[in-house]
Backbone as a printed PyTorch tensor [residue, N CA C, xyz], in Angstrom:
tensor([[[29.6960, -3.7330,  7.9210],
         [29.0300, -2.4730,  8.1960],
         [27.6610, -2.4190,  7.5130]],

        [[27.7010, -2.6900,  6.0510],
         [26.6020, -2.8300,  5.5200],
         [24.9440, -3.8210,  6.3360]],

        [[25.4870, -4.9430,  6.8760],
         [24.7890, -5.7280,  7.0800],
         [24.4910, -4.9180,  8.3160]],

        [[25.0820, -4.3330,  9.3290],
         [24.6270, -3.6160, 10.6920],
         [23.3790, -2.7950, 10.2250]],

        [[23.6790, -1.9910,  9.1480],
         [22.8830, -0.8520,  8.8350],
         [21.4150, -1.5590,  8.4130]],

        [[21.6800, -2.6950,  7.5250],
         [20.3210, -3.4010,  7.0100],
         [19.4250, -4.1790,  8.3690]],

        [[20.1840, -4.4910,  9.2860],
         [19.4720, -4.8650, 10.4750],
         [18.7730, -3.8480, 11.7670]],

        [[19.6050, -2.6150, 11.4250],
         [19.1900, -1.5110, 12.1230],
         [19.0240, -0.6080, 12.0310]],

        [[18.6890, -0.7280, 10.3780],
         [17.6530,  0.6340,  9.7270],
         [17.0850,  1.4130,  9.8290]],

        [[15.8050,  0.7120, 10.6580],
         [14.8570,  1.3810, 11.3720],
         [15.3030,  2.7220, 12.4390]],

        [[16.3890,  1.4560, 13.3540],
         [16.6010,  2.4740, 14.4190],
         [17.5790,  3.0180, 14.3040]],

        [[18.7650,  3.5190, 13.0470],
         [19.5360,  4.6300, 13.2550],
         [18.6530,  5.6540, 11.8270]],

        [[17.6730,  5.3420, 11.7310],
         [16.7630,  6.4590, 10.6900],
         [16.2920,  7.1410, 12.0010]],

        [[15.6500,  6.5850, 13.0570],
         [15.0240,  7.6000, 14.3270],
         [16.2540,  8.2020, 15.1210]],

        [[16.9940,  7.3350, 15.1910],
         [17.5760,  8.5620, 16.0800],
         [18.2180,  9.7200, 15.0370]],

        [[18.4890,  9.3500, 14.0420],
         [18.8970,  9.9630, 13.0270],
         [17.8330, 11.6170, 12.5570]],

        [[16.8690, 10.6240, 13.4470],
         [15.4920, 12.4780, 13.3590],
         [16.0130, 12.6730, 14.7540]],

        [[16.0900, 12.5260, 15.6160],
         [16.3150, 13.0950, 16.8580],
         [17.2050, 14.2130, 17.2100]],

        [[18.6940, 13.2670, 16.4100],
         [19.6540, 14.1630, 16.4280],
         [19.0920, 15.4960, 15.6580]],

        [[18.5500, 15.2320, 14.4410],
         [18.1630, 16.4680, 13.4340],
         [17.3270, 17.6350, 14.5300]],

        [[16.8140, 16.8070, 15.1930],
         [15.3540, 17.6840, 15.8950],
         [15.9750, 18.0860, 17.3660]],

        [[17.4360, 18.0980, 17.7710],
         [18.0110, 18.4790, 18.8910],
         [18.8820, 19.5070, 18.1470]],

        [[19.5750, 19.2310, 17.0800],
         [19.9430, 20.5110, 16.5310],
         [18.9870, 21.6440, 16.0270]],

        [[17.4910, 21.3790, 15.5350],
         [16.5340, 22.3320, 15.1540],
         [16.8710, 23.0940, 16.6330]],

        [[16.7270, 22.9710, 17.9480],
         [16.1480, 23.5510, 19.4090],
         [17.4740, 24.3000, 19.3900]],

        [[18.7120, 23.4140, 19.0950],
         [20.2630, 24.2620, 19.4180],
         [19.6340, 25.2140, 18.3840]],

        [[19.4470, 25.3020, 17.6880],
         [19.8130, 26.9100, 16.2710],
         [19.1440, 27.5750, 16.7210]],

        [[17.7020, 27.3500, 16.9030],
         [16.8270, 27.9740, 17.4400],
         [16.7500, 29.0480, 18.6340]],

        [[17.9250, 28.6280, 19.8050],
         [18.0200, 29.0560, 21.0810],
         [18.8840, 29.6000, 20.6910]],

        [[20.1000, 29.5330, 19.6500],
         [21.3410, 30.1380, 19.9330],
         [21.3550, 32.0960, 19.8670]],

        [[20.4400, 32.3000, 18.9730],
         [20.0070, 33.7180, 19.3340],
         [19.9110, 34.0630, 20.6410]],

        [[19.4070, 33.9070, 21.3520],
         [18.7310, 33.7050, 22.7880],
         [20.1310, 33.7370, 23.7330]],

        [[20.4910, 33.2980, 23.6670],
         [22.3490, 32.5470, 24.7680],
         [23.0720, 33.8220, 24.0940]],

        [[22.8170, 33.9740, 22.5790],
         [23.8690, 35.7000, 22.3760],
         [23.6360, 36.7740, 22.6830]],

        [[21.8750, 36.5600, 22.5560],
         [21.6090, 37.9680, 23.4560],
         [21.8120, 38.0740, 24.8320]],

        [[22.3510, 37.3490, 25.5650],
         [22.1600, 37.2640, 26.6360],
         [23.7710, 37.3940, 27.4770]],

        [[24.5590, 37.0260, 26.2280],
         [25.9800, 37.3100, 27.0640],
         [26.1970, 38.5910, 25.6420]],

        [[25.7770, 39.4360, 25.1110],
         [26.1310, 40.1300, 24.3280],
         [25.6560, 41.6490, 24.8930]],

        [[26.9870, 42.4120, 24.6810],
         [26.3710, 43.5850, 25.3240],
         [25.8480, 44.6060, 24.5940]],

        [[25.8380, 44.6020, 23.1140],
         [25.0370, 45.6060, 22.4590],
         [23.8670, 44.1800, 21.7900]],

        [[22.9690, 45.1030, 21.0950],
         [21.8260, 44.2540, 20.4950],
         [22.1640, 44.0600, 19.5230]],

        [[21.7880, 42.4260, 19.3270],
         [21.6500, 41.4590, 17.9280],
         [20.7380, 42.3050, 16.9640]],

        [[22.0090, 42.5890, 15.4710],
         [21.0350, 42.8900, 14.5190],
         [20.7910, 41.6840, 13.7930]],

        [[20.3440, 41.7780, 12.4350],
         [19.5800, 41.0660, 11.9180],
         [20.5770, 39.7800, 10.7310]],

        [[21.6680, 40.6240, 10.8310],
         [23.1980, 40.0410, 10.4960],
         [23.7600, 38.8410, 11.2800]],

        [[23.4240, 39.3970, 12.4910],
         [23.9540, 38.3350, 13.5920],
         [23.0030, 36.8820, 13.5940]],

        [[22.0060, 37.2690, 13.3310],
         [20.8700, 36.1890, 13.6480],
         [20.6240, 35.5430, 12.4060]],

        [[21.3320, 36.0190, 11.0530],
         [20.6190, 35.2040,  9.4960],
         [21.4510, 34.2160,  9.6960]],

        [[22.3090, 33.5880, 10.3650],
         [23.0200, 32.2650,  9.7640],
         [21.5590, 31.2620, 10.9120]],

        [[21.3460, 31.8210, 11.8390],
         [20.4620, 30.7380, 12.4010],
         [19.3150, 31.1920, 12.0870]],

        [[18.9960, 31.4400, 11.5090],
         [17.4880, 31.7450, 10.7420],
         [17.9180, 30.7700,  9.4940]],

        [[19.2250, 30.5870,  8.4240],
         [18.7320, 29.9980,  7.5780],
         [19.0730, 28.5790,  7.8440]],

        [[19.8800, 28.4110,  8.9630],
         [19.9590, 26.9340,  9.5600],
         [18.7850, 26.4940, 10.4520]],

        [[17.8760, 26.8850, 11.0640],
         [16.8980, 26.5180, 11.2820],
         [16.0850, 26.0700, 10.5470]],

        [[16.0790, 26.9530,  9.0610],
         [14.9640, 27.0420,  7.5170],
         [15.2890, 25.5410,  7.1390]],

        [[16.6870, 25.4810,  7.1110],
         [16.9900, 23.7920,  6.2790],
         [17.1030, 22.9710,  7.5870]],

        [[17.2000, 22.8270,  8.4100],
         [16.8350, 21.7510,  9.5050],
         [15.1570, 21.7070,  9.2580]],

        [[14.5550, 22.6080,  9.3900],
         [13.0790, 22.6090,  9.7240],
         [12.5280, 21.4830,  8.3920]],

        [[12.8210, 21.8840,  7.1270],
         [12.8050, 21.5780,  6.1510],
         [13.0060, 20.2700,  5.8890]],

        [[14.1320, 19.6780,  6.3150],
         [14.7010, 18.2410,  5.9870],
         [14.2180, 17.4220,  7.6160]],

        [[13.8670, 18.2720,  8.3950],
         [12.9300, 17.4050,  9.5010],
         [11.5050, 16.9330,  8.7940]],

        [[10.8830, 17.7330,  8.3350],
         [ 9.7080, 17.6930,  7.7260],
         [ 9.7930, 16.8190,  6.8190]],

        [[10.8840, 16.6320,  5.6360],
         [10.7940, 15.5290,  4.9690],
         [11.4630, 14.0250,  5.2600]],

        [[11.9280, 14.6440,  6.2690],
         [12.1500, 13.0950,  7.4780],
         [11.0110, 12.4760,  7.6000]],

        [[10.3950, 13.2250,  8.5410],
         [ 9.2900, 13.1280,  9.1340],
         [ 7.9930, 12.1440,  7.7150]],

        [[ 7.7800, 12.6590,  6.8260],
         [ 6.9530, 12.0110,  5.6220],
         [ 7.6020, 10.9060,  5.3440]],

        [[ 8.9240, 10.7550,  5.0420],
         [ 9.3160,  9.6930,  5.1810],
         [ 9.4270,  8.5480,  5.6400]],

        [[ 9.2660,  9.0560,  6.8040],
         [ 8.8930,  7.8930,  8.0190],
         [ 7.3190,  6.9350,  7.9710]],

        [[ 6.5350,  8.2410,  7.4600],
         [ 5.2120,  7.4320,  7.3910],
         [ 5.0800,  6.3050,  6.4180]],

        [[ 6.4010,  6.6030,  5.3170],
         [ 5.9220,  5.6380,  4.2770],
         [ 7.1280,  4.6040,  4.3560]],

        [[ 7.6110,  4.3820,  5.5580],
         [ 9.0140,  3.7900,  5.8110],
         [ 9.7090,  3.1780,  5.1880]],

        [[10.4890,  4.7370,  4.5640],
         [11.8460,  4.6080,  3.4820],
         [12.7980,  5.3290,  4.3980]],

        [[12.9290,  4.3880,  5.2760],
         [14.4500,  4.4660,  6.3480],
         [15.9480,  4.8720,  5.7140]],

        [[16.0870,  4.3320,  4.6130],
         [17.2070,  5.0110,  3.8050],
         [17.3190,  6.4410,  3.3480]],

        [[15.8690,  7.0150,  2.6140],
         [16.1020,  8.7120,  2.5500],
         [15.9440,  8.9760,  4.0970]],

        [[15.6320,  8.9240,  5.3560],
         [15.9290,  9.5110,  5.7470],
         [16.9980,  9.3440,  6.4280]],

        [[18.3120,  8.5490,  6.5710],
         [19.5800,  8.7030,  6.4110],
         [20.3320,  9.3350,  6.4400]],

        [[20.1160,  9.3810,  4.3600],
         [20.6640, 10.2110,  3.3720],
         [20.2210, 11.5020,  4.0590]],

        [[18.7580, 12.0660,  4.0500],
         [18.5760, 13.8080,  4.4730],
         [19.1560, 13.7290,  5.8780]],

        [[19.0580, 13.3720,  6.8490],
         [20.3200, 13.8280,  7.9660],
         [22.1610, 14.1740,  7.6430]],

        [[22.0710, 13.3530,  6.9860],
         [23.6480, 13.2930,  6.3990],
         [23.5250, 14.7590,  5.5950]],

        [[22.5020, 14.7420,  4.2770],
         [22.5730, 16.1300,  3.5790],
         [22.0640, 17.5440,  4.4900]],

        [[21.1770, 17.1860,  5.3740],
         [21.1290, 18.0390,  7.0050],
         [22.4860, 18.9610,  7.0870]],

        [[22.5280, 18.0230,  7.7070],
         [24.1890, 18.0010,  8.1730],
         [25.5010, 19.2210,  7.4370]],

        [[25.5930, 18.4040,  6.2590],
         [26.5150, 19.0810,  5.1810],
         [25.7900, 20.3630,  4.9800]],

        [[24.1180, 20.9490,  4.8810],
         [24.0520, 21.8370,  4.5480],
         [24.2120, 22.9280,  5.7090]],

        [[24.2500, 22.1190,  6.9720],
         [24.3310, 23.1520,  7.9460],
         [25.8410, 23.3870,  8.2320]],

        [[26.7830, 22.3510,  7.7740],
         [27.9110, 22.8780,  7.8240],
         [28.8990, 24.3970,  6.7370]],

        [[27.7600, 23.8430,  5.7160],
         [27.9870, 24.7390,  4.6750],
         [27.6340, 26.5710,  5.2190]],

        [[26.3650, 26.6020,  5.7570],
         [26.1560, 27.5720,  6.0910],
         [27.0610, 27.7480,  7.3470]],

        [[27.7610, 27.0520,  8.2310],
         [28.5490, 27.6820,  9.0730],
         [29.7430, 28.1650,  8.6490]],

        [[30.0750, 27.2250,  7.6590],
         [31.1180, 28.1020,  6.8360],
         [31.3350, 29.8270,  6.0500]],

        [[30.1400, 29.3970,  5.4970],
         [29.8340, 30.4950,  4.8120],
         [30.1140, 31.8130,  5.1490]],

        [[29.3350, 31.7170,  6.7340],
         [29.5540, 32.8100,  7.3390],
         [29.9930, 32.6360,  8.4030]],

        [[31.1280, 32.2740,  8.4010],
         [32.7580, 31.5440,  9.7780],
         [32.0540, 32.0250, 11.0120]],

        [[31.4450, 31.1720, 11.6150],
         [30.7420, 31.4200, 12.9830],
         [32.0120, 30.7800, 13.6100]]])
């Protein structure tokens, strides 16, 4: 496994932003799809778990993203993986 990862570093660090940057568009829209099958209006309750999952996607895209320029394929990995966990954390948090 190790040796897969050292040969294809490069390319599971990009898709590894991709995935990150297809979930930024899901959080982003999901307001949007509730207002839309929801029959009273989204307050501001409804919408903070994807406001602060957007904040840390946006965030750990961005330091993807720097990363990349100075190609250290391993942090960005690691920040998809910590991505990840923090957006699971916040779904927990507040049991969507």
């Amino acid at each position: 496994m190790k040796e897969f990862y050292l040969r294809n570093e490069k390319r599971i660090s990009r898709v590894a932003t991709i995935i990150i940057l297809i979930a930024l568009v899901r959080t982003i829209s999901e307001p949007f799809r509730l207002q839309y099958y929801s029959s009273s209006t989204l307050g501001f309750g409804d919408v903070k778990p994807y406001l602060l999952g957007g904040l840390v996607i946006s965030i750990g895209l961005l330091a993807m993203t720097v990363f990349s320029f100075y190609n250290k394929y391993k942090f960005i990995t690691l920040l998809a993986i910590l991505v990840i966990i923090g957006m699971l954390i916040i779904k927990f948090e507040y049991i969507l």
